[in-house]
Structures are given as structure tokens and as C-alpha cells.
C-alpha positions in Angstrom: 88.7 126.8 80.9 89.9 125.6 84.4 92.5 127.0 86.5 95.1 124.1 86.4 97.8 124.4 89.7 100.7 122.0 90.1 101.9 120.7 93.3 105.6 119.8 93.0 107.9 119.3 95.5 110.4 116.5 96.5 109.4 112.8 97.7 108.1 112.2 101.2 107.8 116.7 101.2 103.7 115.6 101.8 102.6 116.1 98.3 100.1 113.8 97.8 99.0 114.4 101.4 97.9 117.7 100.5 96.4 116.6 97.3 94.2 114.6 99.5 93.2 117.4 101.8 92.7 120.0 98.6 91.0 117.6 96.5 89.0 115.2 98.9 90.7 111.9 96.4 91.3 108.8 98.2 95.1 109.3 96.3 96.9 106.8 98.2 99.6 108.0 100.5 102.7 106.1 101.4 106.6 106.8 102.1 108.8 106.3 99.4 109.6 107.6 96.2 107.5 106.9 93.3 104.5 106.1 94.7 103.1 109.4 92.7 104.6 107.5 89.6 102.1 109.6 87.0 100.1 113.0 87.2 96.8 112.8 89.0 94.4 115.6 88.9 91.2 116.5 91.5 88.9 119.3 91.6 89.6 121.7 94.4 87.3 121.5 97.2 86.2 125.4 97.3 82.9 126.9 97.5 84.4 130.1 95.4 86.7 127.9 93.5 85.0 125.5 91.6 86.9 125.0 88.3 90.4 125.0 90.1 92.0 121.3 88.9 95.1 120.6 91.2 97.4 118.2 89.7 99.9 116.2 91.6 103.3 115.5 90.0 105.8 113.0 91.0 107.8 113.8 93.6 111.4 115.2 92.0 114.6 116.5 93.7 115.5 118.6 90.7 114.3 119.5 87.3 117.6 117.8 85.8 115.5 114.4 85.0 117.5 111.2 86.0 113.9 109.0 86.4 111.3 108.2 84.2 109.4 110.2 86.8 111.7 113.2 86.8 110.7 113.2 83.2 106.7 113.2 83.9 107.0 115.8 86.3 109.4 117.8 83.9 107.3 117.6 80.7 103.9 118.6 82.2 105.5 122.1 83.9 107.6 123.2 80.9 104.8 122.0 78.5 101.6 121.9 79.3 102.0 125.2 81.3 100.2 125.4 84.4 98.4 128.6 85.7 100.6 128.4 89.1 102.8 126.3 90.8 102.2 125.1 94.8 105.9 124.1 95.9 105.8 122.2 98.7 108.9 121.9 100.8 109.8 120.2 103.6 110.5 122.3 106.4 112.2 119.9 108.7 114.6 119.4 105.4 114.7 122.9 104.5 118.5 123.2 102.5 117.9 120.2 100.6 114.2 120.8 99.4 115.3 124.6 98.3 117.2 123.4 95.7 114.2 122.4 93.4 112.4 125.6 94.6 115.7 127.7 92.6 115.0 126.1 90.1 110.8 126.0 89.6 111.5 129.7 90.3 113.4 129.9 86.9 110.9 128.0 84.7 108.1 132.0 85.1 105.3 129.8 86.0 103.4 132.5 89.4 104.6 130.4 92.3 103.5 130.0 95.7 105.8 128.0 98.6 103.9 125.9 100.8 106.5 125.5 104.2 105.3 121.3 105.2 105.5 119.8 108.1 105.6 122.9 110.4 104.4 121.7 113.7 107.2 119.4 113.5 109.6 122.2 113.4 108.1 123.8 116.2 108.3 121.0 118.1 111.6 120.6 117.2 112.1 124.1 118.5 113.7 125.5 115.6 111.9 128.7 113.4 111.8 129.9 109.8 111.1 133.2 109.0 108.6 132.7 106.4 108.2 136.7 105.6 112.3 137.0 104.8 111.9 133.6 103.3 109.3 135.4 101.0 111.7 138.4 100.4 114.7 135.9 99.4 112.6 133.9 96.8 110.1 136.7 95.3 107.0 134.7 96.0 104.6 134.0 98.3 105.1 131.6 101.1 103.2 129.9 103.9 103.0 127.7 106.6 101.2 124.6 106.7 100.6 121.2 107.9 99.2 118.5 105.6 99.0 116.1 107.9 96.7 118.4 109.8 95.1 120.4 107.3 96.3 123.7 108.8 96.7 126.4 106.3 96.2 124.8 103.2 93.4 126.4 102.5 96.0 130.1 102.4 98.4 128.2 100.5 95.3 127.0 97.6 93.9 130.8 97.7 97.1 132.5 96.9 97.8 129.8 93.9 94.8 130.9 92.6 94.9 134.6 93.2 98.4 134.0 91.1 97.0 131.9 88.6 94.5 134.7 88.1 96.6 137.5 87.7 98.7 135.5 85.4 102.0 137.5 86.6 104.9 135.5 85.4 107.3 134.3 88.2 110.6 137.0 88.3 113.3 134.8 90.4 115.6 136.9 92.8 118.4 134.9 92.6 121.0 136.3 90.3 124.3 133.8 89.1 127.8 135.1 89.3 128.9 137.8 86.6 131.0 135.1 84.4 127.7 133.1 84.2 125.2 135.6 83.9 127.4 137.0 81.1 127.4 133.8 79.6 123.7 132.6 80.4 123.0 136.4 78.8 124.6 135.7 75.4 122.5 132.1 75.1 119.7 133.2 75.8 120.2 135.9 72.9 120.4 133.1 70.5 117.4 131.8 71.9 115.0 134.9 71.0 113.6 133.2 68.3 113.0 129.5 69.7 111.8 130.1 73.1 108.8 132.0 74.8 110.1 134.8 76.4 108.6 133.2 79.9 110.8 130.0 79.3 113.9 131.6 78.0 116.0 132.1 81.3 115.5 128.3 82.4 115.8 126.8 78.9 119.0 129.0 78.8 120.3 127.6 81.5 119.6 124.3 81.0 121.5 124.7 77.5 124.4 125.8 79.3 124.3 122.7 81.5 124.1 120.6 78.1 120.6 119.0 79.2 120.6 115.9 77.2 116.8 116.1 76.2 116.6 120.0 76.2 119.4 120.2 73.3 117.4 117.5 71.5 114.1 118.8 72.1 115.5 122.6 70.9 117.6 120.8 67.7 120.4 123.1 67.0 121.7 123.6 63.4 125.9 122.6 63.7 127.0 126.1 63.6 124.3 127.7 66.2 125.7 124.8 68.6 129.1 125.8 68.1 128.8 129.2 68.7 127.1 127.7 72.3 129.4 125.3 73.0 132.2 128.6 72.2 130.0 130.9 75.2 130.2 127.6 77.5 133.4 126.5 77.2 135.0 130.1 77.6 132.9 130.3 80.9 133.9 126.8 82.0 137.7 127.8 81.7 137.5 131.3 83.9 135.7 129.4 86.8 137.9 125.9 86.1 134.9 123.7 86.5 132.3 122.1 84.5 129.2 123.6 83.8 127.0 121.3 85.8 128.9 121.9 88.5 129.1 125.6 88.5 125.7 126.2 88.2 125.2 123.3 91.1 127.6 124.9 93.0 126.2 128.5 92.5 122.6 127.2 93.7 124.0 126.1 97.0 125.8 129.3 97.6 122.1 130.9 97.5 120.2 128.2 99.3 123.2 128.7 102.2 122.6 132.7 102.3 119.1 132.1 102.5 119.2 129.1 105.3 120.9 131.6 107.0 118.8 134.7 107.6 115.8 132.9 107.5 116.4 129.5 109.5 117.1 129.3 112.9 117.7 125.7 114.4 117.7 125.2 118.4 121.2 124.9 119.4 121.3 122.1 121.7 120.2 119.8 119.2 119.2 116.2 120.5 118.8 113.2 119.2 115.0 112.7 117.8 113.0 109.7 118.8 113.3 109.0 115.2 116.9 108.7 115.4 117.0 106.4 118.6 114.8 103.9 117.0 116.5 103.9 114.1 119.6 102.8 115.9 118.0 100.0 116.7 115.8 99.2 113.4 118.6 100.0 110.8 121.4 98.6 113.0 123.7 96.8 111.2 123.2 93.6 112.4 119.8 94.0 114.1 118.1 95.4 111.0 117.4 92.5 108.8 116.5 90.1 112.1 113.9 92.8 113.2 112.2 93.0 109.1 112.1 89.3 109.1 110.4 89.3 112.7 107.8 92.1 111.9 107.0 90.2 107.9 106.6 86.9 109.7 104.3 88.5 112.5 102.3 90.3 110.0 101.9 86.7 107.7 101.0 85.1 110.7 98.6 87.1 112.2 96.9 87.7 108.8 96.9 83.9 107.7 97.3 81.7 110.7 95.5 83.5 113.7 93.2 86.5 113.7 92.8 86.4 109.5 92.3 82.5 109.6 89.4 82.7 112.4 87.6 85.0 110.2 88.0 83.4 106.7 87.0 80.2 108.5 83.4 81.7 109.7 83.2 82.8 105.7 83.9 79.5 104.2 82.8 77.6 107.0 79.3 79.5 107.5 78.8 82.3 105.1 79.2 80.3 101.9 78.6 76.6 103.6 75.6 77.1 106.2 73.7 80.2 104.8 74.2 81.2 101.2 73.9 77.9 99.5 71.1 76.1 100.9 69.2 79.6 100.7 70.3 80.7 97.0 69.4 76.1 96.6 65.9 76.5 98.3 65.4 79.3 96.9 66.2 78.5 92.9 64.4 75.1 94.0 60.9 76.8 94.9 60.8 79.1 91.4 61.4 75.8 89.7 64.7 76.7 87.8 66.6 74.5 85.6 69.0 71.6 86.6 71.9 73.4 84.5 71.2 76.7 85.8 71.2 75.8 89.3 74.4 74.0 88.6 76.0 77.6 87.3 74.7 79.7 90.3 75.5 76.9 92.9 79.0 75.5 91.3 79.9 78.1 89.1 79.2 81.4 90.2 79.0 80.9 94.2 81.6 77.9 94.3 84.3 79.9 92.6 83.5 83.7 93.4 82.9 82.5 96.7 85.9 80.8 97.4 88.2 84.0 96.3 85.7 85.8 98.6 85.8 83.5 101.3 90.1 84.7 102.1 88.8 88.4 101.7 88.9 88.6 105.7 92.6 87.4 105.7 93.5 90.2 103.1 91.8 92.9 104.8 94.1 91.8 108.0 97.3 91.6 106.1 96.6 95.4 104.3 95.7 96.4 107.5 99.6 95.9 109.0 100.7 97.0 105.9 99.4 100.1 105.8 100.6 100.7 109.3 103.4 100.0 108.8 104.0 102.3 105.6 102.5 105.0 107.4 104.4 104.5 110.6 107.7 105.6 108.1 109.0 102.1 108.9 108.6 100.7 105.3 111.1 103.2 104.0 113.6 102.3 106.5 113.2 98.7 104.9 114.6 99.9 101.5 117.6 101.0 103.0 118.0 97.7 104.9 117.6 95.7 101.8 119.8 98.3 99.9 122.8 96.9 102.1 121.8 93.2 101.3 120.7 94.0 97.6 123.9 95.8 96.6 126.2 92.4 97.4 123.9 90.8 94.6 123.8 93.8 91.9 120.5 95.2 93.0 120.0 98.4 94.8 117.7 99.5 97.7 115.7 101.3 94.8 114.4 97.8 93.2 113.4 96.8 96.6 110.8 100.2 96.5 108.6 98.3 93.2 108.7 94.9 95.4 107.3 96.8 98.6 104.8 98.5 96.4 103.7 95.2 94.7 103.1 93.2 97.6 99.5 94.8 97.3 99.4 94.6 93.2 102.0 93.8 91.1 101.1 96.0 88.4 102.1 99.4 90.1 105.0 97.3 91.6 106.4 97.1 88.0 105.4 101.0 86.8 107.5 101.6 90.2 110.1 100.7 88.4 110.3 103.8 86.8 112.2 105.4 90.0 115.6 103.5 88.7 117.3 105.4 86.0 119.6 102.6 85.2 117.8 101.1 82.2 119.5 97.6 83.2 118.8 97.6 86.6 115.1 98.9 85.9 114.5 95.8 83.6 116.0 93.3 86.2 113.4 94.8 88.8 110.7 94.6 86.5 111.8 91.2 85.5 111.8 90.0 89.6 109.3 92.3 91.3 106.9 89.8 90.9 108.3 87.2 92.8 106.8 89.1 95.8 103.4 87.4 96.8 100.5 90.4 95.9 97.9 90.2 97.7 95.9 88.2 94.5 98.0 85.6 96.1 97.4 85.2 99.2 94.1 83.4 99.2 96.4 80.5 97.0 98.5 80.6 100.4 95.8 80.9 103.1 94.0 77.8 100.7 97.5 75.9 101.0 98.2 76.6 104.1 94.6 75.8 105.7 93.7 73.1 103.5 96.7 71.1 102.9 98.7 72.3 105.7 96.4 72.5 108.6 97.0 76.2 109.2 100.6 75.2 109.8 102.1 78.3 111.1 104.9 78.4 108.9 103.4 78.0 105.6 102.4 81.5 104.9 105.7 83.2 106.4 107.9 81.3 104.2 105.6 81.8 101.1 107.1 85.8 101.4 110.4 85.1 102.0 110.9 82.6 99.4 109.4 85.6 97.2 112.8 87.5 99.0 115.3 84.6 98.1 113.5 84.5 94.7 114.8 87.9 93.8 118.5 87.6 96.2 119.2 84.2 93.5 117.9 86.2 90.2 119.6 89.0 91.0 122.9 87.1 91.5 122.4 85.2 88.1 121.1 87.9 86.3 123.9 90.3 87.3 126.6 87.7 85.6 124.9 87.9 82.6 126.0 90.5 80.0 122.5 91.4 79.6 122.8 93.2 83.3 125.7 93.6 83.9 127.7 96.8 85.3 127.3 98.6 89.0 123.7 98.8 90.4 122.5 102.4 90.2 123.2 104.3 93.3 120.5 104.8 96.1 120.0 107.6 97.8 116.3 107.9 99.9 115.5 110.3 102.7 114.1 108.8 105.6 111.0 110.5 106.9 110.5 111.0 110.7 108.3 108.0 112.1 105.1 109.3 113.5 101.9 107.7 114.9 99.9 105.7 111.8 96.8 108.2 110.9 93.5 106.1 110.5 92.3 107.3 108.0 95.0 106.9 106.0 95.8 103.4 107.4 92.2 102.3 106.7 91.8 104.0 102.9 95.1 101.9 102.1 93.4 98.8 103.5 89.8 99.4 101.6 91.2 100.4 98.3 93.4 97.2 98.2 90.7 95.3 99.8 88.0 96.9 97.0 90.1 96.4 94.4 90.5 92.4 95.0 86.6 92.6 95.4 85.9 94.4 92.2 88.1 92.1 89.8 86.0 89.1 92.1 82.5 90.9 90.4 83.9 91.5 87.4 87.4 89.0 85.8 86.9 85.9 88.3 83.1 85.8 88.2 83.6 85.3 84.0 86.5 83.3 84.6 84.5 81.1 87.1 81.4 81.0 84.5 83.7 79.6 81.4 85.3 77.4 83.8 81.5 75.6 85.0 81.1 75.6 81.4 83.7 73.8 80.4 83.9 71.5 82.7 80.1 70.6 83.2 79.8 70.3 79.5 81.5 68.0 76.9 81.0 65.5 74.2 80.0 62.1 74.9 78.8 59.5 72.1 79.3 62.0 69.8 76.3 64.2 71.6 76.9 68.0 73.2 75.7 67.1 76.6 76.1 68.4 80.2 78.1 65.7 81.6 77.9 63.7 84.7 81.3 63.5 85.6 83.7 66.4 84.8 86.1 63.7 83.6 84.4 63.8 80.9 84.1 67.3 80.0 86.0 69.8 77.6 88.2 71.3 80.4 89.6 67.5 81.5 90.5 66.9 77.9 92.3 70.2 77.8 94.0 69.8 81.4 95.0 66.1 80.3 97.0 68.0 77.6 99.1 69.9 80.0 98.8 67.7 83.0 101.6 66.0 82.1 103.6 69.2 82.0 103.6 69.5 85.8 103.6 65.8 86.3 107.7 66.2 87.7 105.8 69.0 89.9 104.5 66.1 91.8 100.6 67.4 90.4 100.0 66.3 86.9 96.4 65.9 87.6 94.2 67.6 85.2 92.5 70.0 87.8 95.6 71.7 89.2 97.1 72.0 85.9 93.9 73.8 84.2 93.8 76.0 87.8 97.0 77.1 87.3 96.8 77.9 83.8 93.4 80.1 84.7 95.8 82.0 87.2 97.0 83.7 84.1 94.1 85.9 83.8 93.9 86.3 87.8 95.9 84.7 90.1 92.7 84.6 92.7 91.1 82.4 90.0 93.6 79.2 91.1 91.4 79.3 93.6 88.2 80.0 92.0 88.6 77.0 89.9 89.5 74.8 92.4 86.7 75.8 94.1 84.3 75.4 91.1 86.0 72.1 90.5 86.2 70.4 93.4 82.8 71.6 94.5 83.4 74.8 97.4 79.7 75.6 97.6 78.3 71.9 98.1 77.0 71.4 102.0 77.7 68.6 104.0 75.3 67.0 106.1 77.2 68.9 109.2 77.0 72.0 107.1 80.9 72.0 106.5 82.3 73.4 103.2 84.3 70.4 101.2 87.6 71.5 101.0 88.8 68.0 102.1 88.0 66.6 99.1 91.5 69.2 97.8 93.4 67.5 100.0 92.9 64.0 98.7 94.5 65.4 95.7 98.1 66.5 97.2 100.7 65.2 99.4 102.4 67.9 101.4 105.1 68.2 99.0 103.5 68.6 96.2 101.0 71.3 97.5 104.4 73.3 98.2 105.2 72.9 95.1 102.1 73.8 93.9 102.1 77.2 95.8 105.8 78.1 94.8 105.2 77.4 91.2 101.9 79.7 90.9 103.7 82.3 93.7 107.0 82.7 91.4 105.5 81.7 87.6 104.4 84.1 85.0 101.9 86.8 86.5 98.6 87.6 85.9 97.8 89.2 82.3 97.6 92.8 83.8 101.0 92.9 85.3 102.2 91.3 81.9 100.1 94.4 80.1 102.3 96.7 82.7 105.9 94.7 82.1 105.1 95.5 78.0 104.6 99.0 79.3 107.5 99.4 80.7 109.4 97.4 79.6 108.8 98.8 75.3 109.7 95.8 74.1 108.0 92.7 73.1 111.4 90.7 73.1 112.3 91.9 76.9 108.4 90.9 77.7 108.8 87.6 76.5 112.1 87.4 78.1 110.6 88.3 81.7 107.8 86.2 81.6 109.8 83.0 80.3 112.3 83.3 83.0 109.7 83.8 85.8 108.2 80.8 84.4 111.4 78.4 83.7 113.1 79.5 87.4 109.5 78.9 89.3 109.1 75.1 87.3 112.9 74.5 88.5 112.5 75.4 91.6 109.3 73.4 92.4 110.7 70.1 90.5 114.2 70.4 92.9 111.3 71.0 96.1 109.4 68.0 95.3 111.8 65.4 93.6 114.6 66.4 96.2 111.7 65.7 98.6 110.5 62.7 98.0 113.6 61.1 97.6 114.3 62.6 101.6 111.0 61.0 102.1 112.2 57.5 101.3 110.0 57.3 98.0 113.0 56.3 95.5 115.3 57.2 93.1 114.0 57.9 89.8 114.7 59.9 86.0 113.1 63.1 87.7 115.6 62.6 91.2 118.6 63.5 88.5 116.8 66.1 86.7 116.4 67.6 90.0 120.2 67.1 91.3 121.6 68.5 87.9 119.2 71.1 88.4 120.7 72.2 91.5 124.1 71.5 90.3 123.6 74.1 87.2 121.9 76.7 89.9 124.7 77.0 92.1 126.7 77.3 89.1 125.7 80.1 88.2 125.2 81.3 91.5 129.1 80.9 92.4 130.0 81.3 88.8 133.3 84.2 89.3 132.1 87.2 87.7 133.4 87.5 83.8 135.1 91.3 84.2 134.2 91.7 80.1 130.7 91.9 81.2 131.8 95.8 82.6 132.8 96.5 79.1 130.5 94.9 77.3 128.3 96.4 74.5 125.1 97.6 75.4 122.6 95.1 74.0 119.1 96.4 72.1 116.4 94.3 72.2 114.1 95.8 69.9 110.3 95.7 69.8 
């Protein structure tokens, strides 16, 4: 049976990091809670070790679970009962990362203390007596430096030299005489019911009143009372309640021990962290710098250095070379007329036209990356925290938004971070509204195509995503659904250092492979049942392959809904079926456009026939066209992940169906209230539009009903 070892620690202490370097995984690193949102396990990279499993947790600040990822973290290390626990603690954050350390300590499970970040406490100049440290917690403890790999190898051999011995964990820490009295007496009633290796934490958790430790332990009435006697009697000679006392009581320790074991320099300066953060969380400089650095990074990635890229793919890749060879070639082996037509229109036209934008994505992960491993993404959670709070959101539903710009699915199980179960539904319900990067080749088409790689196109794409989630969160909030104060955010902010590549470019490739696997795998199907349908149909009664694809099945079906979107300003059969295919994957809008309006055809000048798109739109209504499919419903594996998390059916249907009804809103107001500043008329769909708006800012500026605070929670059931 393999040795299991759990590394816990708190978020941003390097977890993962070290998971990375003990394991060899590509586990992706970033700097913000809940990016470890579920256990991951990896084989120990040992030549004497070879059935050691290591198995990150999420990163907790106590084992008093608040988060759905507290809970995770919880549940694996008091149940499943790993062979040793690797702590890993922040040693630049010393006080505040011992406080989970007391308290893994109590749970028996051998132990070992892994002291992060240590060349950064050098260079600070401060020290940390690791051997007194060791003497203060009764385990071992060592020095290392994820980042750098140095001695991680010590910290892995010890856990398993523990895990070995199997010699529970004895804590040195000992409570006051009051609660080691009373923590004594509980833990006598707990004889029977608890391993004897568990009994001192689950006793101590019973005398805080855990919530799921009391339910998970179900008392009889009369064993409860004779606890709640031992508690209360305690909780009247100290004049506090429990919580607090034994809160209280662990900070006592952590201060005796932060005192004979940590020395910090004296003439303490101001880090270089600290002076840029005076300029990059300033007050009023913060928000004008994160819109400068998101419109930079959109317009590098889609109007300059991306676009020049994409343009040789589309342009040259799948126009000059691919085609005519894959043509010639299926030409000279004499293969059918219909088959030709599915490699050439079907498979190459649409898979290659989602292809044809990978260049643009790769740029765009690329910044990202940097910049989430440069610390300055989670600096941008405490910005938006400020602006979020005035709208009944906290910085905490901006973390599943940051996350989901690269995939919105785990955007949404990011959610999990909030414990508020309203705000964590609100966020689940809005994160979307942040363009992933299955979106971006429906910008980069938009913007190139019908917008002549108009430089602000792509910029305002993201930020409408922003004012998408500001307006819902606004509405939402006055509803008595949501209602009630946003959950209170609190995030550490780690010290910016210099981007690592390889972490920077394994962020970029998994992203970038991941778009590129679902092109091999969902788009090239989607793009195949698409060619079908729309080369095929029923003419004279007769199953034929049709000449014009007006006549095929997938017209008659987008005639049906065209006139849906007709208000939309494109209630033309081709964008309507293209949008409905973005359901399964948003990169198939463009897959089907592409298969549709014929991407892998050559011109005689060897030019890819994109302008026969823009015959199709004005201006306004290709805006419209990329709000409605950037905000709507998205694809079927984020909706798989809001039924995850969300448990409910009812509060599914509910996100999906206001994603849907604000994105059609918004892009009838954009196109109606467009034309008619264009000078074409006043019509039935001008007034929709103006009523529209009207209602909006209704409930925009509505005064907040004060019942809503003491309003019933409402169940929506499954």
C-alpha cells in the first residue's frame, strides 16, 4: 500500500509549488486562494521512494472550515488519514501561518514543518531558529525554498521516515488549567466514539461547538448536556466564549514561540514590494493602472503581435498550403465529391478556423501568466474588492472571474473560496461574463473581419465582461434572492518577484493545449455534424447533397430561430445556427462560420474568404453579435460545473436564463439604439430598446428595500 503524505499549509505559503518540484506534475501555479480548489495527488520523484503519493490540499488558514475548500482540506486529514503531514509555512509570514501548524499538530497525524520562502528571509535580513523552532512544536522542521528547489528533498525524506515509523504526533503546546480541565473531562466522554489518535482535536473542536464536528459525532440530548454543562462552566471562569478562548490561547503560544525563535532586522525598510504597491493599489491610481495593463495585454494579443501571427495562419497556413495540398492531394487518389467536401469544408474549414486564432491565445496566456506569476493578479482582487463592495460583491468573486478568463469552468468551482452561500451563487451566476479564452477567437474574428483589426474592439470586449458583472451585481444584490452584506475579504498579498519561465510558459501551454485538444476532439465533431447538415437536405422529396446550403437541413433549422435574433440586427440563418453551436463550445461560433461561409476555399490570390463574413454584418450588428455570444449562456461544460456547484437544477436554470435574457437585452439596446443614432429610423424595436433601458436603470437606481436584510432565506431545491 502506498505511503500517502499531505502537504497543507495556507494560500500563497508555496504549496503547490513544492508539489511541482516533489512530484514533477505540470499542477498549475498561480497567486490567489483557491486555485488548489480539490486534492491532487503525484508520485514522489525518488529513486528509494517509489510508492510515496504526495497529495496537495487546498490551501486553509485554519482547520475551523468557513470554504467549501476548508472543508476538502478538512475531510481528507481527519478521514482518510494520511501517513504524515508536510506543513508548509511561510516564513516571511511566520505568526500568521503558525496558527494552522497548532492546530495540524493536534489532529496525531507524524508531522514535518517545511520553513518556505527562506532566501527571502535572509535577504530580508531577519533569522529563524529552526532547531528551537523544532523544540517549541515537537516535530521536525526545515528550511527550504520551493521556488528554488533547495531542501525539499530533506523536508520529503523526513515525511517519509515519519510516515514509516507511524509515531503519532504528541503536540507541545499545553492550554490553560481551566481549559485543559475542561478539554480533559470531554474528551472522557469521548472514549468510546473517537480513536484515541483523534481524541484531543475532536475534543477541542467539541468545545468550540464545530458546527459539522457535533453533527458528524451525533450526541444523544443528555451526553450534549452534560457538554454544553463542562463548556459553559469554563466559559464563565475565563468570561469569554469558547471560540475565543481557545483562539486567544493559540496566539499566546504562537507569540512565545515568534519570540525565541524569530528574529527580524530592526531597521526595517520598506520592501520593493511595498513601494510598488503604493503606486499599483493607490487609491486612485489602482483601477487606471488595471485598466491600462488589461487593455495593453488585449491589444497586443489581438491587434498587434497576436494579429500578425494569426494572419500568416489563416492567411497562408490554412489558405496557401494546407488546402490546395490536402485538394491535390485527395484529387490524385480519386476521392469522392462528398468526401472531399467534408475534409475541405468540414473538417479543415471549421477546425481550421478555431486553429487559425491559436497564435493570438498563446500571446494573450502568455501576459497572463506573467502577470499571475509576477504577484500582480492578486493585487487586482483587492483593487476590485474596493469597487465590488459598493455593488454587493466582494474582492473574493473577482478571484473565480480572474481564474476564468482562461476557462470558465474552474472559474465557477473557484467559487467555492466564498462561504456566503448567496454571494457564491451570484459569482457563479456572473463569472462568466469574463471573456475565456474559448472566446477570443469570436473577438479576434470580429475584430479582424468586421472591424478591420480596429484597435478597440478587443479591449472593450473584456471590459464590457467587467461592467457585465458591476450592473448584475447591482441588480442582483436588490433582489431578496441576494440580498444581505457581501462576505468579508481578506487575502494576503504575496511579495512580487521576477515571473519564472517555466512557470510562465506551462500556464501558457496547458491553456494553449487545452483549447487545442477540445479543437481535435468537441469542434472537429461539432464541425462534421455541421458540414452534414448543411451540405445535405431534402429537395423534391429526394435525400440529396445540396447545391446551395439554402437548401439544406441546418437553413431550415436556423430559419426557425433566425427570427429570434432578428431585433439583434442578425436574424440570418447562419449566425443564428453559429451561435446556437456555441453552446457545446464557444470556439465552434467560429467553426461554423467558418464551415459555412467557406474558410478553407482559396482565392485565385491565395487569400482565405473571410470577406464574404463581412457582407453579412453591418458594424453594429457584428457588436452585437459578439456581446450576445461573449455574455449569453456558456458552453455545456461550464453549465455541467454551474449544476455542480451550484446543487440545484432550479438555481442552474436560473443562471443560465439570466445570462441569456441580460446578454439578448443588452445587444437589442446596442443595435436598435444604434441605428436609430445612425439615422436609420424609428421603428417597434427603437421602443423596445428605450423601455429596455428605462427598466435597466430602474433597477439599477432602484433605493435598496431594507426588508431584503431580514428577509427569509429562500431554498431552491433540486
Amino acid at each position: 500500500m502506498p505511503t500517502k503524505i499531505a502537504l497543507a499549509g495556507n494560500p500563497n505559503s508555496g504549496k503547490t509549488t513544492l508539489f511541482n518540484a516533489l512530484t514533477g506534475s505540470n499542477q498549475y501555479v498561480g497567486n490567489w486562494p483557491g486555485v488548489t480548489i480539490e486534492k491532487k495527488e503525484g508520485r514522489l520523484r525518488s529513486d528509494t521512494h517509489r510508492d510515496v503519493t504526495i497529495v496537495d490540499l487546498p490551501g486553509i488558514y485554519s482547520l475551523s472550515p468557513y470554504t467549501l475548500e476548508e472543508v476538502v482540506a478538512r475531510d481528507y486529514l481527519t478521514r482518510e488519514n494520511p501517513d504524515a503531514i508536510i506543513n508548509i509555512v511561510d516564513g516571511s509570514n511566520l505568526e500568521r501561518n503558525l496558527y494552522l501548524t497548532t492546530q495540524l499538530a493536534e489532529l496525531g497525524i507524524p508531522m514535518v514543518v517545511a520553513v518556505n520562502m527562506m532566501d527571502v528571509v535572509e535577504k530580508n535580513g531577519d533569522k529563524i531558529n529552526l532547531d528551537k523552532l523544532s523544540e517549541k512544536l515537537g516535530c521536525p522542521v526545515v528550511g527550504i525554498s520551493a521556488l528554488k528547489r533547495s531542501g525539499i528533498t530533506d523536508a520529503a525524506e523526513k515525511a517519509v521516515e515519519l510516515a514509516n515509523k507511524k509515531v503519532p504526533m504528541i503536540p507541545r503546546h499545553r492550554f490553560s488549567d481551566e481549559i485543559e480541565q475542561a478539554l480533559a473531562s470531554i474528551e472522557e466522554l469521548l472514549q468510546d466514539k473517537v480513536d484515541e489518535k483523534h481524541r484531543r482535536w475532536t475534543a477541542i473542536k467539541v468545545f468550540e461547538r464545530d458546527i459539522k464536528v457535533m453533527e458528524r459525532m451525533a450526541f444523544d440530548a443528555a451526553l450534549k448536556d452534560r457538554i454544553e454543562a463542562i463548556i459553559g462552566k469554563c466559559e464563565t471562569e475565563l468570561d469569554d466564549d469558547a471560540e475565543s478562548i481557545i483562539t486567544n490561547e493559540r496566539y499566546l503560544y504562537i507569540a512565545s514561540i515568534i519570540k525565541d525563535c524569530y528574529k527580524r532586522r530592526s531597521n526595517v525598510k520598506m520592501t520593493a514590494s511595498d513601494k510598488i504597491d503604493r503606486i499599483v493599489t493607490n487609491r486612485w491610481l489602482a483601477l487606471p493602472i488595471f485598466v491600462l495593463v488589461m487593455f495593453c495585454v488585449y491589444f497586443i494579443s489581438v491587434t498587434t503581435i497576436g494579429t500578425w501571427v494569426t494572419d500568416w495562419t489563416n492567411d497562408v497556413l490554412f489558405g496557401e498550403i494546407i488546402p490546395p495540398a490536402v485538394e491535390s492531394f485527395l484529387s490524385s487518389i480519386g476521392t469522392a465529391d462528398w468526401l472531399q467536401s467534408l475534409i475541405l469544408d468540414g473538417i479543415i474549414g471549421g477546425v481550421g478556423a478555431v486553429l487559425g486564432f491559436v497564435p493570438q491565445m498563446l500571446v494573450l496566456f502568455l501576459f497572463l501568466a506573467i502577470l499571475e506569476d509576477c504577484g500582480y493578479m492578486a493585487r487586482v482582487a483587492f483593487i476590485m474588492d474596493r469597487i465590488f463592495r459598493k455593488f454587493g460583491l466582494s474582492g473574493k468573486s473577482f478571484i473565480p472571474m480572474l481564474i476564468g478568463s482562461g476557462c470558465g469552468v474552474p472559474g465557477i468551482m473557484a467559487s467555492r473560496t466564498i462561504e456566503n452561500d448567496r454571494d457564491r451563487r451570484m459569482t457563479i451566476t456572473v463569472t462568466t461574463f469574463i471573456p475565456c479564452g474559448a472566446k477570443l477567437p469570436i473577438i479576434a474574428l470580429i475584430s479582424g473581419a468586421l472591424f478591420g483589426g480596429a484597435w478597440w474592439v478587443a479591449p472593450s470586449a473584456y471590459f464590457a465582461g467587467i461592467i457585465a458583472i458591476i450592473c448584475s451585481g447591482i441588480i442582483l444584490k436588490k433582489t431578496r434572492l441576494f440580498s444581505g452584506d457581501p462576505a468579508p475579504f481578506v487575502m494576503e498579498l504575496p511579495p512580487y518577484h521576477r515571473p519564472v519561465a517555466g512557470n510562465v510558459l506551462r500556464s501558457m501551454w496547458e491553456r494553449a493545449w487545452s483549447f487545442i485538444r477540445k479543437a481535435g476532439t468537441v469542434i472537429l465533431l461539432c464541425t462534421i455534424v455541421i458540414w452534414f447538415a448543411s451540405n445535405f437536405g431534402i429537395v423534391n422529396g429526394r435525400f440529396i447533397m445540396v447545391e446551395d446550403l439554402d437548401d439544406g437541413f441546418l437553413a431550415k433549422l436556423g430559419s426557425l430561430i433566425a427570427p429570434i435574433f432578428a431585433p439583434l440586427g442578425w436574424g440570418f440563418w447562419e449566425a443564428a445556427v453559429a451561435t446556437l453551436t456555441g453552446l457545446v463550445a464557444k470556439e465552434s461560433v467560429v467553426g461554423t462560420l467558418g464551415v459555412l461561409y467557406g474558410f478553407a476555399e482559396v482565392a485565385e490570390d491565395g487569400q482565405e474568404i473571410w470577406g464574404l463574413l463581412a457582407t453579412s454584418f453591418t458594424a453594429l450588428s457584428a457588436y452585437s453579435f459578439l456581446l450576445f455570444n461573449l455574455l449569453c449562456a456558456p458552453c455545456f461544460a461550464a453549465i455541467g460545473a454551474i449544476r455542480r456547484e451550484m446543487n440545484s437544477g432550479k438555481w442552474t436554470l436560473f443562471a443560465i436564463g439570466y445570462q441569456t435574457l441580460f446578454a439578448y437585452v443588452i445587444a437589442l439596446c446596442i443595435y436598435q439604439l444604434g441605428s436609430l443614432f445612425a439615422g436609420n429610423g424609428f421603428g417597434i424595436g427603437t421602443v423596445v430598446a428605450i423601455l429596455a433601458v428605462v427598466f435597466f436603470l430602474y433597477l439599477l437606481f432602484r433605493p435598496y428595500n431594507e426588508r431584503n436584510l431580514k428577509a427569509a432565506t429562500v431554498r431552491v431545491n433540486a
